[in-house]
N, C-alpha and C positions, 0 to 999 in steps of 0.2 A: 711468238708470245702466246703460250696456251690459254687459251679461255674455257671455262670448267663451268655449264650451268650447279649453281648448287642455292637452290633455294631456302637452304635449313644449314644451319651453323655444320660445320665440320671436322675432323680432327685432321691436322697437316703436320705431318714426320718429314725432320729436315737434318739433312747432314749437310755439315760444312768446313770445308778446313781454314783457310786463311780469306779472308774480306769481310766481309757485313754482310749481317740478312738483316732487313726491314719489312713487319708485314702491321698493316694497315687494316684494320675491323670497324668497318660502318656497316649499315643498315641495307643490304645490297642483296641481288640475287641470284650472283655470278661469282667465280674466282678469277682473277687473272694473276698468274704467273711470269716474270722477267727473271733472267738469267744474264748479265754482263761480265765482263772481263776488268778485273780492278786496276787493270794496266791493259790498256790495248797495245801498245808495243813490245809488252811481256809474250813469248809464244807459249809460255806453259798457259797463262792467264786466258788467252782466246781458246787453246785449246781445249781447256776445262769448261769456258762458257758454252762452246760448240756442243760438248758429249754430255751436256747437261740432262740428268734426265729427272723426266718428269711424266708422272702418272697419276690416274683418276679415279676410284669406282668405288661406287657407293657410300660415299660421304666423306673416303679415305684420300687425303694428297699424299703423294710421297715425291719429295724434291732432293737428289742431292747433284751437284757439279758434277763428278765423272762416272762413268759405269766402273774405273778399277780406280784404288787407293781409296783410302780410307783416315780423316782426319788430319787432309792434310798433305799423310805422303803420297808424294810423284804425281800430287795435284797444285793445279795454280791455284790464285786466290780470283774469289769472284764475288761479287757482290748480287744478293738476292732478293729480289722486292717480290711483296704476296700480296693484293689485295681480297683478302675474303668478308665472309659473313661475323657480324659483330657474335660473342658469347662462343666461336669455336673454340675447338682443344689444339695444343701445342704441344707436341714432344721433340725434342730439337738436341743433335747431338753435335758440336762443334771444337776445334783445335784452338786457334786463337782468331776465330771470327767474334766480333761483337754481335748482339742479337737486340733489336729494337721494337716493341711491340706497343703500337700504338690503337688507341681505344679501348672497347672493355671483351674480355678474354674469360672462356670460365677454368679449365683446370689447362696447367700447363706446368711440362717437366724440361728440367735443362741440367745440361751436363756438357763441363766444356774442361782443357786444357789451362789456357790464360784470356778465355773468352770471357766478358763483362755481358749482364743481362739487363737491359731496360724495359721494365714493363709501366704503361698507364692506368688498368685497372684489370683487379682479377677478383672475380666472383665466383670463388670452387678451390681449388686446391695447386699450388702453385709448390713444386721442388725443383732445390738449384741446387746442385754438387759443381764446385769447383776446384781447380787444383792451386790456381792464383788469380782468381779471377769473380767479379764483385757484383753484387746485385741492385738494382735500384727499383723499387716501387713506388708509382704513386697513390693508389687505393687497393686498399686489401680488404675484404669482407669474405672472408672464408679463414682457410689454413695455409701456412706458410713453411717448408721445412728447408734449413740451409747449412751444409756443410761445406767445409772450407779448410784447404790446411793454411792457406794466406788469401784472405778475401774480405773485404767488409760490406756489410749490409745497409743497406738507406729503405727506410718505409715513412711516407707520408704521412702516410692517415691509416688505420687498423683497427676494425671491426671484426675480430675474432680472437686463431691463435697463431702465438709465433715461437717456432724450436729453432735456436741454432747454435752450433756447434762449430765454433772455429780453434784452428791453431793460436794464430797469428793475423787481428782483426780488426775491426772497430764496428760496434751496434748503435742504429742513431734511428729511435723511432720520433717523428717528429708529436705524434700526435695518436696515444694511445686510448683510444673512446672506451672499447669493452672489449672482453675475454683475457688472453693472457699471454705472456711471456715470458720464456723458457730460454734463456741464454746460458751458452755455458764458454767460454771461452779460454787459452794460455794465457796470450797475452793481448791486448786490445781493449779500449774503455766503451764505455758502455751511457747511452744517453736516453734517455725514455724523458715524453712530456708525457704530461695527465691533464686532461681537460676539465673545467669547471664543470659538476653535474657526475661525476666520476668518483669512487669509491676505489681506492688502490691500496694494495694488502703488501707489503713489501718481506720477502725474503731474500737478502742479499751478503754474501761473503767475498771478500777480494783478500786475497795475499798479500800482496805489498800495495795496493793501491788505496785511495781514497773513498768515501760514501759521503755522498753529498745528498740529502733531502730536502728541497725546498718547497715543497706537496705541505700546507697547514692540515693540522691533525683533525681539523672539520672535516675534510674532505673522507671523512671514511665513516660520515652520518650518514642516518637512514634516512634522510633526505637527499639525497643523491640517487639519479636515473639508472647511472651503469654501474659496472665491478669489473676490476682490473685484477687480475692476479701476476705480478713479478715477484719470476726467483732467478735471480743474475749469482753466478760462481765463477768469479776470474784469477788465473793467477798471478797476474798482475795488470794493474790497468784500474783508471778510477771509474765510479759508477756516481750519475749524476739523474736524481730525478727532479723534475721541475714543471710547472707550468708547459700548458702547451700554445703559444702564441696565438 
């Protein structure tokens, strides 16, 4: 199990083909590294966890399961737990591992096959490219960009801006405070809440779908804290704005 002093947040590059990474961001002033076998009576699986490599220096991790193949192929699956420093960066390239990032993170990029992204909080600039594979946020205070040919997105709560770009999707921001959002989607609906104290400017067109506004037309007085800017284009799929719980 490598242990890494690192007293200042870090950026951690991570390949992975088949299992789960898990990395973990508290207030800390070490990293430690685990590498497991997602089947220990798999031989591919041990052996991937064995030729796991893992490296350090100067601020940089880089982790992936085997020194050959690549996303996947002529590797097992393994599951990867990181404990670092809270607000480091993420850049994570994976097959169909899922990626779980718990605590608050400041820019982080991902790109997977049919991998799914969970993050807890991102404070900076957070990109997901997937091919079928779906992102979930729960606090965004930065930038957000997400492309997908089959993916759907979930955001909590959202303090800035959000682009995305799907095939074939569904957009469900629970809780849109300020700045903006930029959906564009084939087919997939579209759900945005607007919070009291929120000014929201809507531009919206759907092809065969529906527009639903349930936002009262006060809400876009000068008495209101924030400003939302949505422009939602889908080719089909309904678009529903409303209160945010």
């Amino acid at each position: 199990m490598p242990i890494f002093a690192t007293p200042q947040p870090i950026t951690a590059t991570i390949q992975a083909g088949g299992g789960s990474v898990r990395l973990v961001a508290t207030d800390r002033a070490d990293t430690v590294v685990e590498i497991c076998p997602r089947d220990a009576s798999r031989r591919t699986d041990v052996r991937s966890a064995e030729q796991a490599w893992v490296s350090y220096a100067s601020g940089r991790l880089a982790v992936a399961p085997a020194k050959c193949g690549f996303l996947g192929r002529r590797t097992g699956a393994v599951d990867i737990h990181i404990a670092l420093p809270t607000r480091s960066r993420v850049q994570a390239a994976v097959a169909s591992a899922d990626l779980h990032a718990e605590g608050r993170f400041a820019d982080i990029r991902f790109a997977s096959t049919s991998g799914n992204l969970v993050v807890q909080s991102v404070s900076g600039r957070l990109q997901a490219a997937t091919a079928s594979g779906g992102v979930d946020v729960g606090v965004l205070d930065g930038e957000l960009t997400f492309q997908a040919a089959s993916g759907s997105l979930v955001l909590s709560r959202l303090c800035g801006t959000v682009r995305s770009e799907i095939s074939s999707g569904s957009v469900a921001i629970a809780c849109a405070v300020s700045g903006a959002v930029l959906v564009r989607t084939g087919s997939g609906e579209v759900e945005i809440g607007v919070p009291e104290g929120t000014a929201a400017q809507l531009d919206i067109m759907t092809g065969t779908g529906v527009v639903t506004n349930r936002v009262p037309r006060s809400a876009g007085s000068e008495h209101n804290d924030h400003t939302l800017a949505v422009r939602v284009r889908t080719g089909s799929g309904s678009v529903t704005i409303g209160r945010a719980a």
